[in-house]
N, C-alpha and C positions, 0 to 999 in steps of 0.2 A: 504494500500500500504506500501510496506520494502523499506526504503532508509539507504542505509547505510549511516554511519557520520563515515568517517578517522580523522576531525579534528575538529576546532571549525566553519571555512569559511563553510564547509556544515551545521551544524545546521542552521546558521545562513541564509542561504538560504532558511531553509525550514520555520523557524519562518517569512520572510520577505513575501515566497510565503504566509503561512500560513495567514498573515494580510491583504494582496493583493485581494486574492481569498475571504475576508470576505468583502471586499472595504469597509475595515479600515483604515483611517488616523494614521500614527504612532502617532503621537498625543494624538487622543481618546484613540488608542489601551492602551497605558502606562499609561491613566490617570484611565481607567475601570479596568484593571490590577492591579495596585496601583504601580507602576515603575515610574521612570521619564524619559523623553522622550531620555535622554542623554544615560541611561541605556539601553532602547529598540535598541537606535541607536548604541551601542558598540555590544550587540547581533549582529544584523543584518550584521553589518561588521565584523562579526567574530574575536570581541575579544577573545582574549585566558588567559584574568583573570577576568572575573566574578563571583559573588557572586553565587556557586550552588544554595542555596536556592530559587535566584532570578529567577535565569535561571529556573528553572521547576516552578516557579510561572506564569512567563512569557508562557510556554510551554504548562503549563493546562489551562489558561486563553485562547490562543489559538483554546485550543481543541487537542494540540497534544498530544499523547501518547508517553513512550519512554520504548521501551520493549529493553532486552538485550540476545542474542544469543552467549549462555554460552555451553561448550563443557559438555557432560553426566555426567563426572567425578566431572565437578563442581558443575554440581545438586544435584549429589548424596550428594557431601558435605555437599549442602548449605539446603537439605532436613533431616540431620543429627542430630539430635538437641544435642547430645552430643558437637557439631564444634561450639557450639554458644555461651558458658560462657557467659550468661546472657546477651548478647549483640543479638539487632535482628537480 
């Protein structure tokens, strides 16, 4: 299923559904994750300064995937490897 995310209160919906529908205690969810429970709780409320890192730790622990729908132009870029100076 595509859900789009305009901000950070949508992800955070879908990480809350996401731990709901597993009927995981935010609790457990953070301690099998490796987060701490205060962390899981700023996601879910749709903090808007999270650690990225954490945030897709949290996200694959889930099970969620996070794919992005990028206009042709930018694929073409981003399939370019000249556009990459050694960077991935």
């Amino acid at each position: 299923m595509h859900i789009p995310i305009p901000n950070a209160a949508a992800i955070g919906q879908v990480v809350r559904a996401s731990r709901k529908a597993q009927k995981i205690r935010q609790d457990d969810a953070a301690g099998s994750i490796g987060v701490s429970e205060n962390f899981l709780g700023k996601i879910e409320r749709g903090g808007e300064t999270v650690q990225w890192g954490k945030l897709f730790q949290v996200l694959e622990g889930l099970g969620v995937q996070v794919m992005v729908d990028v206009p042709e132009s930018v694929e073409a870029y981003l399939n370019d490897p000249a556009n990459h100076k050694g960077r991935p």
